[in-house]
N, C-alpha and C positions, 0 to 999 in steps of 0.2 A: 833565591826564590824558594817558598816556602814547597815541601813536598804535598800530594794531592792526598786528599784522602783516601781516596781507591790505592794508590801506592804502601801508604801504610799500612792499609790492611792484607795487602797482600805480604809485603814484608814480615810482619808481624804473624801472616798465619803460615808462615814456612818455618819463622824461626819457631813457631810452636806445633809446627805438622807431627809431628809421634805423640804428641800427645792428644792431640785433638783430634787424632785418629781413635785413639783407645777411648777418647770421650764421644766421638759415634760409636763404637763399639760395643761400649757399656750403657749408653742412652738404647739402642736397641735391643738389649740383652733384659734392660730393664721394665721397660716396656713390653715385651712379647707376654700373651696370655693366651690364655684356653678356649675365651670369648672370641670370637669373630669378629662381632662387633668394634671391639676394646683393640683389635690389631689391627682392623680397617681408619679406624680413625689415628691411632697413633703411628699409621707409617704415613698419615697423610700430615701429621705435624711434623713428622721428621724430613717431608720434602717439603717444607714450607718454610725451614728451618730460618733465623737470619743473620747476624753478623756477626751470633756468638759472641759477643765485647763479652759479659759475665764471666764465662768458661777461660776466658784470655785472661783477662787482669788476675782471673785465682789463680792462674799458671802463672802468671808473669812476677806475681808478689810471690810466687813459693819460689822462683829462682834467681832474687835477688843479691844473693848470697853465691849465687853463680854453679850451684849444683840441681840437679833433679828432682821433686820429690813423690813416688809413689803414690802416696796419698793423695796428694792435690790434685789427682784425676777425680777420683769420687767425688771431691768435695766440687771440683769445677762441674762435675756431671747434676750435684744435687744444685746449684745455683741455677743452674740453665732448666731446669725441670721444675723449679721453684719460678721462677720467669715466665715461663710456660702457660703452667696454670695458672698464673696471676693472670696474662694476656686472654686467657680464656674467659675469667670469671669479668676481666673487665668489659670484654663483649658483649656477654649476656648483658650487665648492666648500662651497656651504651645501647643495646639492640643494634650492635653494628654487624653489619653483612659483609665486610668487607677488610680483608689482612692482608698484607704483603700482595696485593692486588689477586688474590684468589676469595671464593667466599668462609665465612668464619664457620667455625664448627658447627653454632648454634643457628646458623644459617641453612648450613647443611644439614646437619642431623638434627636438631631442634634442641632447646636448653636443656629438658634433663640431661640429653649425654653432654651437654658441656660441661655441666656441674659436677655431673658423674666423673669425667674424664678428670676436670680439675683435680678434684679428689682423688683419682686415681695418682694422678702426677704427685704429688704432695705425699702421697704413701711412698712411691716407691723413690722419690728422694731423699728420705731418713732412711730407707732399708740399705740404699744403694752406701750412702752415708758411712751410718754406723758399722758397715765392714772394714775399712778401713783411720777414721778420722775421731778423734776422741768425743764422746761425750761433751765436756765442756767448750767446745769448740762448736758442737753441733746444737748445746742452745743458745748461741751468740746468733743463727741463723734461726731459730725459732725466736729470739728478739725483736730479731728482722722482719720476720713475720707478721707478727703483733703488731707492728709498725706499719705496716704497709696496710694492714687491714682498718687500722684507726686512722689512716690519710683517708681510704674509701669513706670511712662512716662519717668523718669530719666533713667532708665534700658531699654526703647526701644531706646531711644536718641540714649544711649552710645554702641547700638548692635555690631556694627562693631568695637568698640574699644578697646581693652585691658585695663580692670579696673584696677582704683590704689585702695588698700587696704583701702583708704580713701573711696573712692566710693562705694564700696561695705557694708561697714559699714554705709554709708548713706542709700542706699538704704535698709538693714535689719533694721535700726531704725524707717525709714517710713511704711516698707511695714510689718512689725510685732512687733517689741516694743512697739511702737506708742500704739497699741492696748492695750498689755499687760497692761501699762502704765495708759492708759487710763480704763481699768478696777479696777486698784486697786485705784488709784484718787477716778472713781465715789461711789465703795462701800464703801469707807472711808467718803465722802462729804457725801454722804445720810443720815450715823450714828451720823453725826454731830460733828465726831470728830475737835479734830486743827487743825489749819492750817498746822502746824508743824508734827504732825500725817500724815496727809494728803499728805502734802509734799515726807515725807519718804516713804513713801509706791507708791507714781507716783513714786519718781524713783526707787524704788525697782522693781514694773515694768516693768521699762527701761531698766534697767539693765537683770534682767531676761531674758527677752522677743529678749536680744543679745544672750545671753548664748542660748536660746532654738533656735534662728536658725541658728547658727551656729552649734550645735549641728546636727540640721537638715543635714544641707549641709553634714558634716561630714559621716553622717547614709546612704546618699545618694551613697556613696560611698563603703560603710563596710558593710551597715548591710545585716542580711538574708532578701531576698526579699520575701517570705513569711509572714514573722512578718512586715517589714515594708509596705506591701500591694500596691507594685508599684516594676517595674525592676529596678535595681542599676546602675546609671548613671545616669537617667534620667534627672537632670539639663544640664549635657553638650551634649544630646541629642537636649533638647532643644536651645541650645544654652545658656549657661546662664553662667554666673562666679562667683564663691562662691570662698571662704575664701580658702580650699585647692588647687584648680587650682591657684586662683592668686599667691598664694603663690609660689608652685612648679615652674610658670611661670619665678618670680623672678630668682630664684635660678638656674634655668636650662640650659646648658649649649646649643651652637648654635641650636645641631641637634632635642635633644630631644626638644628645645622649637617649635620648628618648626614644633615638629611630635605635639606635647600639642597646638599648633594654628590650624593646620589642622583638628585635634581632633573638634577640636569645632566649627571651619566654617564647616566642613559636618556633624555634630553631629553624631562622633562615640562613643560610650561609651563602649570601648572593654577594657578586662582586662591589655592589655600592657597601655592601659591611666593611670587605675589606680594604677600600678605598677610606673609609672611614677612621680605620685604626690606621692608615698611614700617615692620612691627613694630619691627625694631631702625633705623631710620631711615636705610638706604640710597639711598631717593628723596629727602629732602633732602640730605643731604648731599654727592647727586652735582649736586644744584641747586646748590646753595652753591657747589660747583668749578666749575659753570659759570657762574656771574655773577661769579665773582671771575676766570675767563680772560675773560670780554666785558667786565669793567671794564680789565681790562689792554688789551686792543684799542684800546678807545676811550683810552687814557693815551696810547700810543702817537703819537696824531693831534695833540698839543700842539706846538705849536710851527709846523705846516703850513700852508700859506696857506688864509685860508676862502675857502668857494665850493659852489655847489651837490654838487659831488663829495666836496667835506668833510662837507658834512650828511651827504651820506647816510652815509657812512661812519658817521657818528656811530648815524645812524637804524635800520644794520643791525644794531651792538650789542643794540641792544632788540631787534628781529625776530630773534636767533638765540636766546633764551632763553625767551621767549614764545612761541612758535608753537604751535600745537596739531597739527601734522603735518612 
């Protein structure tokens, strides 16, 4: 029997507890300002915090090789702070009120401190950065950036369009692979692994980092909204098209696609919608696309030396497609 995902995670954050002690550490050290404001808001992200995967897989790629490495705290500190603000800035542009089941910054304090904040986060993870983690390393994460920003702008572009499945896969590669990706890169490069090493593990990343949001999308749909800590729909409230709508869209005959477009030009997210995408089998099939990108992750790790860093690798293939949140 397959291990739970709550088990993993727990496993996984003991075998990485010294260090992801020093990444609260240093996330709060970086953080703290002179503004009231600026510290009231960023102890309320730091108790908000979530499953840290970013912060883990940059530790877990810097100790592939089976030693420690100094730096790859800073660099795990600037990914989760780079994560951060992205989740911010995506709020303001959802107008969503609602995160880890508390309300959003922009909720609370209203969008310019979100904007603000974002900004803020994004400063202080190249300062945090550049203390220890090389320059050329540190624009492989401004890459990543770049990237993430052109999923957003590609996804406002195409608001009024009905995405092709191509589309939709570009945009989750920019606006969350990218990261992942770029996470297991940098903790591999720090360690001084191969190139070759190094290699496999950005795309194990990549690949992951599809599996985990499409999974996403998926959860948005199914799961208890309690656990996932946000109402269920909320993508096509927002307006937005994930893997299951497109899908269902495909398949759907004249009426129901019409009710599924209506659906998301007024943003209803009522349960005949998701009745809708089952019906024509959108929730498996975006299943399917994501254990076939977390089999590819886990393909990825052949060849690499084993060792506790390699399990888990392995172990988080299963925890990205399992999860219930």
């Amino acid at each position: 029997m397959g291990q739970s995902p709550d088990d993993i995670l727990a496993r996984l954050g003991a075998y990485l507890a010294d260090d992801l002690d020093q990444v609260d550490r240093l996330i709060h050290r970086a953080l703290e300002s002179q503004i009231v404001l600026t510290n009231e808001v960023s102890h309320y992200l730091q108790a908000t915090s979530g499953k840290r995967l970013r912060p883990m897989l940059t530790l877990l790629a810097s100790r592939v090789g089976g030693e420690r490495v100094e730096a790859a705290v800073n660099a795990a500190v600037m990914v989760e702070l780079l994560h951060v603000a992205s989740l911010l800035h995506d709020d303001v542009i959802d107008r969503a009120s609602l995160r880890r089941g508390r309300p959003t910054v922009n909720d609370r304090w209203g969008t310019d401190v979100a904007i603000l904040m974002a900004d803020y986060l994004y400063s202080r993870a190249f300062s945090i950065a550049f203390e220890k983690v090389p320059a050329v390393l540190i624009a492989e994460l401004c890459r990543v950036t770049t990237a993430m920003c052109d999923g957003e702008m590609f996804q406002i572009e195409k608001h009024n369009q009905i995405l092709t499945e191509q589309d939709y896969l570009y945009v989750i590669r920019c606006k969350t692979a990218e990261l992942f990706s770029g996470c297991t890169r940098l903790g591999s490069a720090l360690a001084g692994a191969s190139e070759a090493t190094t290699s496999a593990l950005e795309h194990y990343g990549l690949e992951f980092g599809c599996a985990f949001q499409i999974t996403d999308d998926v959860l948005d749909l199914t799961a208890d909204p309690d656990r996932l800590g946000k109402e269920i729909g909320t993508d096509i409230a927002c307006g937005k098209q994930t893997l299951p709508l497109i899908r269902a869209l495909e398949k759907a005959d004249a009426e129901d696609r019409a009710f599924l477009v209506a659906a998301l030009n007024d943003g209803r997210a009522s349960p005949q919608v998701v009745e809708r995408v089952v019906k024509y089998g959108g929730i498996q099939y975006a299943m399917d696309v994501a254990q076939r990108h977390a089999r590819q992750a886990r393909d990825c790790l052949r060849g690499l030396p084993d060792g506790p860093s390699l399990r888990f690798f392995r172990d988080l293939t299963e925890l990205v497609v399992n999860r219930a949140y």
